[in-house]
TORKOL-4160 file (C-alpha; in steps of 0.2 Angstrom, whole numbers, padded with zeros to 4 digits, m for minus):
123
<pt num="1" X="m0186" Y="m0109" Z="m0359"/>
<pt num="2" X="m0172" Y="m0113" Z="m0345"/>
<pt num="3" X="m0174" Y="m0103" Z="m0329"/>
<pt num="4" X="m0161" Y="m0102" Z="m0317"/>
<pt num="5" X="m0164" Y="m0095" Z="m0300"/>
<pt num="6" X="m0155" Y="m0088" Z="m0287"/>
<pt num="7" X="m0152" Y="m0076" Z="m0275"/>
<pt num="8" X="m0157" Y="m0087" Z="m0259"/>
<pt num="9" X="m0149" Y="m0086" Z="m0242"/>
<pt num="10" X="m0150" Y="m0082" Z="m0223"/>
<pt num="11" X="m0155" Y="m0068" Z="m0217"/>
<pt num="12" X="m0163" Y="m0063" Z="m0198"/>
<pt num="13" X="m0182" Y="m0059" Z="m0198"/>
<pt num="14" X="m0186" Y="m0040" Z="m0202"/>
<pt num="15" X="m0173" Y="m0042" Z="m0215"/>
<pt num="16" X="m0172" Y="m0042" Z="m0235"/>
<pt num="17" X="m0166" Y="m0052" Z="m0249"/>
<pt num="18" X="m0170" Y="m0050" Z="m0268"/>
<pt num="19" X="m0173" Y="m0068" Z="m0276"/>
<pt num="20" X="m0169" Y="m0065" Z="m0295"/>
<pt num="21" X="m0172" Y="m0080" Z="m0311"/>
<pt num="22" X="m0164" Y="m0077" Z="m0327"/>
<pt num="23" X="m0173" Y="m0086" Z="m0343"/>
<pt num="24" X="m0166" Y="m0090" Z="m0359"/>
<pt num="25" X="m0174" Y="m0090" Z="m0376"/>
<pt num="26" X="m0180" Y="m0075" Z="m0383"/>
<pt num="27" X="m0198" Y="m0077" Z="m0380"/>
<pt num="28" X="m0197" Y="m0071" Z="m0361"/>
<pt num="29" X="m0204" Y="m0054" Z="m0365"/>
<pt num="30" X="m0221" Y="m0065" Z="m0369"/>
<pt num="31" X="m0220" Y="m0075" Z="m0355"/>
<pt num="32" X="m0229" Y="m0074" Z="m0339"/>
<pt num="33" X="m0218" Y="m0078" Z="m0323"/>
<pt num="34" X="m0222" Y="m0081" Z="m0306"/>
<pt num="35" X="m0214" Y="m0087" Z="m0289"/>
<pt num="36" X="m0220" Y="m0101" Z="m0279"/>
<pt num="37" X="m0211" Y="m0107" Z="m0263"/>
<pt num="38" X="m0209" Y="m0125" Z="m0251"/>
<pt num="39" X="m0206" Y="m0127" Z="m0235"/>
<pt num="40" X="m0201" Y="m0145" Z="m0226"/>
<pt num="41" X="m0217" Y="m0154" Z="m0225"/>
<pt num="42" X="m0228" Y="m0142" Z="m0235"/>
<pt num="43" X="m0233" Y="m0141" Z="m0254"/>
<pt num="44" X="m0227" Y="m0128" Z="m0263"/>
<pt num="45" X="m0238" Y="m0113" Z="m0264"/>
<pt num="46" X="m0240" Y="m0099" Z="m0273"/>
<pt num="47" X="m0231" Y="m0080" Z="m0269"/>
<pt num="48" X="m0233" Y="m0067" Z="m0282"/>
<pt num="49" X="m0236" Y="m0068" Z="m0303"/>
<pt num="50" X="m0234" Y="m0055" Z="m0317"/>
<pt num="51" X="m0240" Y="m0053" Z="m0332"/>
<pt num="52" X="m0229" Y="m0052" Z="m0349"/>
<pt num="53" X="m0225" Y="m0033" Z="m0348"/>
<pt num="54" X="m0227" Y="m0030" Z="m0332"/>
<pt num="55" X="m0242" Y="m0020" Z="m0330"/>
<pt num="56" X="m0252" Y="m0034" Z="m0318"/>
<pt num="57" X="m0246" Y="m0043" Z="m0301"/>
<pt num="58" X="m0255" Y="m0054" Z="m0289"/>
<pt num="59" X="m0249" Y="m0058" Z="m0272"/>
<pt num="60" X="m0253" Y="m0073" Z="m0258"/>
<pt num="61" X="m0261" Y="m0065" Z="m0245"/>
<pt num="62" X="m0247" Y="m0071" Z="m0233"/>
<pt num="63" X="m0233" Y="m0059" Z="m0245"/>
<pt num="64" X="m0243" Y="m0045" Z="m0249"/>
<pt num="65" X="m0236" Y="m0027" Z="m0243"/>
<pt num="66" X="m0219" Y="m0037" Z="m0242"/>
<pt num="67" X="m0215" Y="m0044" Z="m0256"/>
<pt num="68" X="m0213" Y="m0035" Z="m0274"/>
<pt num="69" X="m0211" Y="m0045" Z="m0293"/>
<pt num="70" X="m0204" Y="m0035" Z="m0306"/>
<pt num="71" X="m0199" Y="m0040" Z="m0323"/>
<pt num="72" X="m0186" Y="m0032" Z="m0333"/>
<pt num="73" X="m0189" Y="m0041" Z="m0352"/>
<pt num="74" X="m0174" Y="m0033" Z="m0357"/>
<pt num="75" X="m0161" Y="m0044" Z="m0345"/>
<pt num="76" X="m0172" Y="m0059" Z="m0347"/>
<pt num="77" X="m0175" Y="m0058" Z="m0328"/>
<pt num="78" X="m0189" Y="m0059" Z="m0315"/>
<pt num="79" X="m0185" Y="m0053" Z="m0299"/>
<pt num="80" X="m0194" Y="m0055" Z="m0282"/>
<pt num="81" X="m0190" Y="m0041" Z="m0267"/>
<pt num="82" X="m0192" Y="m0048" Z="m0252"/>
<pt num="83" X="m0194" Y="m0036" Z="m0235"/>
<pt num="84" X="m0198" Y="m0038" Z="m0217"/>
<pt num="85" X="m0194" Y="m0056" Z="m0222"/>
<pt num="86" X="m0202" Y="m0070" Z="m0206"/>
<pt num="87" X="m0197" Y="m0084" Z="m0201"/>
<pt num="88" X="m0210" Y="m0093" Z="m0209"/>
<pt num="89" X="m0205" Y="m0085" Z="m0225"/>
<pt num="90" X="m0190" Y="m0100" Z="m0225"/>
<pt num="91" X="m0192" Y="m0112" Z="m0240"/>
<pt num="92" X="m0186" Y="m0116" Z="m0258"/>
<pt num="93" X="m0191" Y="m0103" Z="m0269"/>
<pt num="94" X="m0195" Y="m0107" Z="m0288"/>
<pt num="95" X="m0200" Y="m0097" Z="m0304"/>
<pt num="96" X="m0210" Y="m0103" Z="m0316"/>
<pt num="97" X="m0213" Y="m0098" Z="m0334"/>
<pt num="98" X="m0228" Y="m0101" Z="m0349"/>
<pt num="99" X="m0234" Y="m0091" Z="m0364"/>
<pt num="100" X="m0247" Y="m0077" Z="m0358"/>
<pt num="101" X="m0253" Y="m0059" Z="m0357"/>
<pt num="102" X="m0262" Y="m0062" Z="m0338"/>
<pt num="103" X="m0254" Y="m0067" Z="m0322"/>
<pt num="104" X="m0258" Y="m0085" Z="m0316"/>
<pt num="105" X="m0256" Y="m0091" Z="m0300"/>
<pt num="106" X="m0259" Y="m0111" Z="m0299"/>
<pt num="107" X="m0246" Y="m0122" Z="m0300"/>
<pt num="108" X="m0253" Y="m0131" Z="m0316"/>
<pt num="109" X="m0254" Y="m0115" Z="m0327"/>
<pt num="110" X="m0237" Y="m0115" Z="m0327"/>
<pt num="111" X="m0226" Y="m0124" Z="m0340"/>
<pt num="112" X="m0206" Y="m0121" Z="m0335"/>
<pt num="113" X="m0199" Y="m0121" Z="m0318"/>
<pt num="114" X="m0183" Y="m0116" Z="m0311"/>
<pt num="115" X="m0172" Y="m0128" Z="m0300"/>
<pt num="116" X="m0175" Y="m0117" Z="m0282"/>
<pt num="117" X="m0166" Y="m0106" Z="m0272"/>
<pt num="118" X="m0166" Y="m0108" Z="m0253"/>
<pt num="119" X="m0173" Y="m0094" Z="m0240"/>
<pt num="120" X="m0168" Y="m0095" Z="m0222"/>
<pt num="121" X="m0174" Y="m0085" Z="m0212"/>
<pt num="122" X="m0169" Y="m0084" Z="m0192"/>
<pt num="123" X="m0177" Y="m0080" Z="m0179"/>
């Protein structure tokens, strides 16, 4: 599976942006995805997952109530909605990918990762 991620950008706090990573291969629709982030100096850390079809999600406690996951298995594509963005949302955000029915939310769970897509977010 290749993910590709991209949506990334600037955008003032309060505002929105919707993150989206397209997967090739035609097991997506089995796959578990999630979305992780870095910021300079930090580890990367975990933002939302979903399960194969949809019907679970999990949020970092930092994200939750402004960010939404979505997986639409006929486009290949997760998606992450991003509102009421701070500025200590700014960081790389990733996807990741691996064979599943649950949500997982550790970094080692997860088997394919896409190249990032950068959030800046101004004060």
């Amino acid at each position: 599976v290749q993910l590709q991620a991209s949506g990334g950008g600037l955008v003032q706090a309060g505002g929105s942006l919707r993150l989206s990573c397209a997967a090739s291969g035609r097991a997506f629709s089995t796959y578990a995805m999630g979305w992780f982030r870095q910021a300079p100096g930090k580890e990367r850390e975990f933002v939302a997952s979903i399960s194969w079809n949809g019907g679970s999600t999990y949020y970092a406690d930092s994200v939750k109530g402004r960010f939404t996951i979505s997986k639409d298995n006929a486009k290949n594509t997760v998606y992450l909605q991003m509102n009421s963005l701070k500025p200590e949302d700014t960081a790389v955000y990733y996807c990741a990918a691996r064979p599943g029915s649950y949500y997982y939310t550790r970094l080692s769970e997860y088997n394919y990762w896409g190249q990032g897509t950068l959030v800046t977010v101004s004060s």
